[in-house]
C-alpha positions as CSV (number, residue, x, y, z in Angstrom):
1,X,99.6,78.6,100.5
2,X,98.3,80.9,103.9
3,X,95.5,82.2,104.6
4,X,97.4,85.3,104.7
5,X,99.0,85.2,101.6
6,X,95.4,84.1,99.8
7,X,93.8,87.1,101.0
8,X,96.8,89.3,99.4
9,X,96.1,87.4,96.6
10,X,92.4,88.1,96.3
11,X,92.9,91.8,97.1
12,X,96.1,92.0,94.5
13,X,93.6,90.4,91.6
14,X,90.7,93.2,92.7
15,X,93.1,95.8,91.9
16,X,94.5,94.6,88.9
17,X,90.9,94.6,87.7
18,X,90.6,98.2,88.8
19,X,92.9,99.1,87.0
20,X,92.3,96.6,83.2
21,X,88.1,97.8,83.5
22,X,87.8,101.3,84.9
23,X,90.1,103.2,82.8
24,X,88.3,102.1,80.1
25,X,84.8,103.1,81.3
26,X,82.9,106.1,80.0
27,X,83.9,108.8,82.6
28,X,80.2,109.3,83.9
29,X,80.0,105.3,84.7
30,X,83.5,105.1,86.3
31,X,83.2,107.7,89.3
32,X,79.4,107.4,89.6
33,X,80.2,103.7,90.3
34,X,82.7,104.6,92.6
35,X,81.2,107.0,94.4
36,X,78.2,104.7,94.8
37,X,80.7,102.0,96.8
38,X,81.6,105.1,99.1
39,X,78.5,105.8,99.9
40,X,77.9,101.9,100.7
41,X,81.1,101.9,102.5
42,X,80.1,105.1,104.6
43,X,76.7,103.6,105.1
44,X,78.7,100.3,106.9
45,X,80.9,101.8,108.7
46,X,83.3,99.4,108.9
47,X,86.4,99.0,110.6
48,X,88.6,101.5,108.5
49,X,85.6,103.8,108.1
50,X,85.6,104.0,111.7
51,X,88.7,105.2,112.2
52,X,87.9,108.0,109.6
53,X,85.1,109.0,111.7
54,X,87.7,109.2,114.5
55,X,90.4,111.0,112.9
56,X,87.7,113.6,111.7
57,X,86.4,114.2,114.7
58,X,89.9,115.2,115.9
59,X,90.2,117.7,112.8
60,X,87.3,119.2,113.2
61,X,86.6,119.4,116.9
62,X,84.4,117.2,119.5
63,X,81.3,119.6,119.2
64,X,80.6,118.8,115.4
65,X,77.1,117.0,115.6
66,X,76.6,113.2,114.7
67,X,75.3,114.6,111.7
68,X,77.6,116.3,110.4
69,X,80.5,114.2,111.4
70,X,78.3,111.5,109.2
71,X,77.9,113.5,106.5
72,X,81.8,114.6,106.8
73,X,82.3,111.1,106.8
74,X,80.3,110.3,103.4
75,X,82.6,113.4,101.5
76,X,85.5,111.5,102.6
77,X,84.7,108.3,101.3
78,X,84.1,110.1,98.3
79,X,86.9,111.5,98.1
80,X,89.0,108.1,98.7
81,X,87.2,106.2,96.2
82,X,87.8,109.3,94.0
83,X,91.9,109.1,94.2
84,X,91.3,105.5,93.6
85,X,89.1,106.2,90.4
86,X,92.1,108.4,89.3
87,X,94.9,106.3,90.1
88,X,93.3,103.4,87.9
89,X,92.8,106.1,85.0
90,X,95.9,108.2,85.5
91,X,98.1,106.0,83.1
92,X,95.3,106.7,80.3
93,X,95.6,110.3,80.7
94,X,97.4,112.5,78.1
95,X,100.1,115.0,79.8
96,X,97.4,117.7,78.1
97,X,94.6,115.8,80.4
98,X,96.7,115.7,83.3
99,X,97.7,119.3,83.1
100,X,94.2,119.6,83.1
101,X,93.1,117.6,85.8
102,X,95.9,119.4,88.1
103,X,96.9,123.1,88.8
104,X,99.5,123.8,91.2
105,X,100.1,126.9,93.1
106,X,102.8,129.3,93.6
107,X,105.0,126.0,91.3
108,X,107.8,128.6,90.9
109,X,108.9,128.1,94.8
110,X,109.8,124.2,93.6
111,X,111.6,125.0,90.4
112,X,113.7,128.0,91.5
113,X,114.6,125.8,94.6
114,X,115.9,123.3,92.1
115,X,118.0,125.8,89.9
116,X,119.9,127.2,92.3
117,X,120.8,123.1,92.7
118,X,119.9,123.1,96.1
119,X,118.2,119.8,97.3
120,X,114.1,120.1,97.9
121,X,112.1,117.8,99.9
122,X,108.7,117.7,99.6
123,X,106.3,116.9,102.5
124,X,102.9,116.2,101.5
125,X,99.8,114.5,103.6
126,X,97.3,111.8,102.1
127,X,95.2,114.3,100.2
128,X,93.4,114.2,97.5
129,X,95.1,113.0,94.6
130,X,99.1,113.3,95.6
131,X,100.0,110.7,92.7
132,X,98.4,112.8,90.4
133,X,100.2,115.8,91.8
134,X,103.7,113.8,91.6
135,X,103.0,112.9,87.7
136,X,102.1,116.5,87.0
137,X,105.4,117.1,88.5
138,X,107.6,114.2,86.5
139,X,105.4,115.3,83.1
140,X,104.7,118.7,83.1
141,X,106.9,120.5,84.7
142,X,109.8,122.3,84.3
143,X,111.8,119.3,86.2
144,X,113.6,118.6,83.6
145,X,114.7,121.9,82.7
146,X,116.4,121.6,85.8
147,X,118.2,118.5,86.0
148,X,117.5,117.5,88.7
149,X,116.3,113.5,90.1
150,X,113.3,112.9,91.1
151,X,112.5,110.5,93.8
152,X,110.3,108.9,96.8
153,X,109.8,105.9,98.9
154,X,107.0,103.8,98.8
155,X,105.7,101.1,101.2
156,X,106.6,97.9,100.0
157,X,102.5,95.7,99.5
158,X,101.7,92.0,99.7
159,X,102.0,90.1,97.7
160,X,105.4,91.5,95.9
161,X,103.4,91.1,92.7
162,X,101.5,93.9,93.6
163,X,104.4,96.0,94.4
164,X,105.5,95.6,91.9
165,X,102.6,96.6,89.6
166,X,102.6,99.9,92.2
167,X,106.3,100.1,91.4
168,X,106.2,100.5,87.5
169,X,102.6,102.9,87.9
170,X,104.8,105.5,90.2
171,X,108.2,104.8,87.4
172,X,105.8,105.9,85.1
173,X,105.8,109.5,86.8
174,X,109.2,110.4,85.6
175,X,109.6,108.6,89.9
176,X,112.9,106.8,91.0
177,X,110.8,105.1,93.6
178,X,112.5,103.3,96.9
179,X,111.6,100.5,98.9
180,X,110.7,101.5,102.4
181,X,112.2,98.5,103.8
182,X,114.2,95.8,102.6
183,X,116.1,98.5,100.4
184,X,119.4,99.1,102.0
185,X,120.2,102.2,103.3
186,X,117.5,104.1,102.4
187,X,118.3,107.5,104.3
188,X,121.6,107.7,103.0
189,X,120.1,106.6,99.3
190,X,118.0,110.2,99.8
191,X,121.0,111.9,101.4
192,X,122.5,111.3,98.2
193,X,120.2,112.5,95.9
194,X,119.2,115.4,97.7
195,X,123.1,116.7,98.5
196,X,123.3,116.4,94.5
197,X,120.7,119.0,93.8
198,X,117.4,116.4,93.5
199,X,114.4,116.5,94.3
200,X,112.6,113.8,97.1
201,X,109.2,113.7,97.2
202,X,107.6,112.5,101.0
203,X,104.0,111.4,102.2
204,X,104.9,112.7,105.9
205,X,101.7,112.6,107.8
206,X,101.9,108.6,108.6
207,X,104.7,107.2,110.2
208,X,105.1,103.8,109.4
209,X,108.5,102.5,110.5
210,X,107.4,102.2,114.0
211,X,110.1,105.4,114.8
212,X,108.4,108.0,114.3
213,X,108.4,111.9,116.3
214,X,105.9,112.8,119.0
215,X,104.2,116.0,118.0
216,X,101.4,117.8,118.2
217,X,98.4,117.6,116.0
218,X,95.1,119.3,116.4
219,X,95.6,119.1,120.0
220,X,96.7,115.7,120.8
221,X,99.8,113.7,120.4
222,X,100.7,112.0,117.0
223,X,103.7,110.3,115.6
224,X,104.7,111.4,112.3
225,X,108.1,110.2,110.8
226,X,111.1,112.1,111.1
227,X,112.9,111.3,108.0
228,X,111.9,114.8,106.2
229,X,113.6,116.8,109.0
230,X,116.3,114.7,109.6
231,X,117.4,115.0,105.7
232,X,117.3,118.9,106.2
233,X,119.5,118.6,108.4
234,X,121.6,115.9,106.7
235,X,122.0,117.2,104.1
236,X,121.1,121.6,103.9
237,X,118.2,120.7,101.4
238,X,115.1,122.9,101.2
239,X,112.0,121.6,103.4
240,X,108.7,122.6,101.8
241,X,105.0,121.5,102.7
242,X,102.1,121.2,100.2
243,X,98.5,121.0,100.9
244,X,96.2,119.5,98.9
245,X,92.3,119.3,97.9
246,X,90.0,118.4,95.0
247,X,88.0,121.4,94.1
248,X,84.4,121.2,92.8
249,X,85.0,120.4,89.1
250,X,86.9,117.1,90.8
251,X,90.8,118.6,89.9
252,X,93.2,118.2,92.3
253,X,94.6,121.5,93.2
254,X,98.1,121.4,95.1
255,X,99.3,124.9,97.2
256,X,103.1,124.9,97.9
257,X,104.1,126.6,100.6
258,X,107.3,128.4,101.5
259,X,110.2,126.4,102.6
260,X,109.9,125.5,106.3
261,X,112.1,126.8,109.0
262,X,114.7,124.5,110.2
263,X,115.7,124.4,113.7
264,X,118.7,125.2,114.6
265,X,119.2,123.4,118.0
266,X,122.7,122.3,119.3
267,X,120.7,118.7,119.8
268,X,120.3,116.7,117.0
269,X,117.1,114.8,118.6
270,X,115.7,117.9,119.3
271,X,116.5,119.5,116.2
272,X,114.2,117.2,114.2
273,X,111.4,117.1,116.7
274,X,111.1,121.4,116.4
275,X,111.2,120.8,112.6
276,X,108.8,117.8,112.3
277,X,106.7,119.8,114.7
278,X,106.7,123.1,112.0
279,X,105.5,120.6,109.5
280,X,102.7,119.0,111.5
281,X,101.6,123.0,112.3
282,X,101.5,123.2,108.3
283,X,99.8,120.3,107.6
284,X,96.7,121.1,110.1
285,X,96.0,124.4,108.4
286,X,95.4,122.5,105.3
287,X,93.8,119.6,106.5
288,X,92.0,121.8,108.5
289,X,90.7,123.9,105.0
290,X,89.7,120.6,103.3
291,X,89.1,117.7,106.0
292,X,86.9,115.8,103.6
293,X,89.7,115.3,101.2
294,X,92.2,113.4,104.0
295,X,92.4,110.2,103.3
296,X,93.6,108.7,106.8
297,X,91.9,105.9,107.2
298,X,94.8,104.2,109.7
299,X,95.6,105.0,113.5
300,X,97.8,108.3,113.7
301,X,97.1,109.8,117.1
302,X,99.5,108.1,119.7
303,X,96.6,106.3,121.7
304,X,94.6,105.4,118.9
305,X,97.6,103.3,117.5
306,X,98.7,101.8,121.3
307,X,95.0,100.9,121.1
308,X,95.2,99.1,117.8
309,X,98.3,97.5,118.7
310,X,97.1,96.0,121.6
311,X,94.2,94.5,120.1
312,X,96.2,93.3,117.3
313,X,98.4,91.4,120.6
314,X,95.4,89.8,122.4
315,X,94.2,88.6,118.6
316,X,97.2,87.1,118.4
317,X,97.4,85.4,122.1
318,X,94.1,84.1,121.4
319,X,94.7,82.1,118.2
320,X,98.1,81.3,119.9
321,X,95.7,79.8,122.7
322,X,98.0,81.8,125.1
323,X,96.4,83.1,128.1
């Protein structure tokens, strides 16, 4: 066995244990623990807490003090370790519990979308508790008053154990859940579902194929994947963009928005870089509202991941003991 494939081990065990102990902790214990290892984590500042700290400062502006930007930084890790509270607890909640613990605005928008049995994408950013949101979707909605599918892609972990475990959690949403790679044709799987009056559900703010659109976000340039605008096109569906935020009482609260505009360009390449670009303009405003609850803790802006890419190259040529 690898070194590599030990270390998914080890972190695949931690969060099976996640989720067999803390789902059955008193409430009080579970998210005061948890809240205790963000503050720790803050406190460190490690590597992925860094890049927090960066991709803050970029929301909110270079003239917010150290202080603030620290304290910024705290809420965040708060917030994190709060999703991750959730996500171990989720499958434990009731659908009255999770009805609950989620309230989602202006919820008509997605449903009358779907009975007119026109295709809806959903594009949504890494805020506060977006599973949550999903399930509330899958379980208490009026999805399947519809009729239509329900589905999204999901980033296939080491080791495939794991995955799996992530696999049957996000099944248990009411999801059809697709591989991101190593799946087949996944665009055309979506194409699909969407042309038949479905409805695909997107994290959009992360590109993570390598191929994803220049645009820009809070003043700088970011890649953000494509695949939501190019299935508008594709395929005529409805393109709406959600924000979301944990209010003070810890609920995840979800605003959906109207449905994008969809360029119209002659060029297809163009096409979805105006349309990707709408979305990123959507995404800051919410962001924006409710930084602390963003839960980017990997490279986005363009230079930031050249930067970690590079480094991730000279690791490797110095283990390879090439100069």
């Amino acid at each position: 066995m690898t070194e590599s494939s030990i270390t998914d081990n080890v972190v695949g065990t931690a969060y099976l244990a996640g989720w067999s102990a803390t789902r059955w902790l008193p409430e009080r214990v579970a998210y005061g623990t948890f809240q205790r290892i963000a503050d720790q984590a803050a406190a460190r500042r490690g590597s992925r807490v860094q890049m927090l700290e960066a991709n803050l400062r970029r929301v909110v502006g270079p003239n917010v003090t150290d202080a603030d930007l620290r304290s910024l930084v705290r809420e965040g890790m708060r917030s994190y370790l709060r999703y991750w509270c959730d996500a171990f607890r989720l499958p434990s909640w009731s659908t009255a519990e999770l009805d609950d613990r989620v309230h989602i605005h202006d919820v008509d928008r997605l449903w009358d979308t779907l009975a007119q049995g026109r295709g809806l994408i959903l594009a949504l950013p890494h805020s506060a508790n977006y599973d949550a949101a999903a399930a509330w979707v899958g379980r208490c909605g009026r999805l399947a008053d519809t009729g239509a599918t329900y589905t999204t892609v999901a980033e296939r972990l080491r080791p495939e154990w794991l995955y799996e475990r992530f696999l049957s959690y996000r099944e248990g949403f009411g999801l059809e859940v697709l591989p991101l790679t190593g799946g087949g044709n996944i665009v055309g799987t979506l194409a699909s579902r969407l042309r038949s009056g479905g409805l695909v559900c997107l994290p959009a703010d992360r590109d993570l194929t390598g191929s994803g659109v220049d645009v820009e976000f809070f003043g700088a340039t970011a890649r953000l994947p494509g695949g939501p605008a190019l299935l508008a096109h594709l395929t005529d569906a409805a393109l709406i963009s959600v924000d979301l935020w944990y209010d003070d009482e810890g609920r995840t609260q979800v605003q959906v928005h109207q449905p994008l505009e969809v360029s119209t360009s002659s060029d297809r390449r163009r096409r979805v870089h105006e349309t990707t670009q709408r979305m990123a303009s959507a995404f800051e405003a919410g962001i924006a509202a409710h930084p602390e609850d963003w839960h980017m803790l990997q490279p986005l802006w363009a230079d930031d991941v050249d930067a970690a890419a590079a480094a991730e190259a000279a690791a490797d040529r110095d283990e390879s003991g090439v100069a």
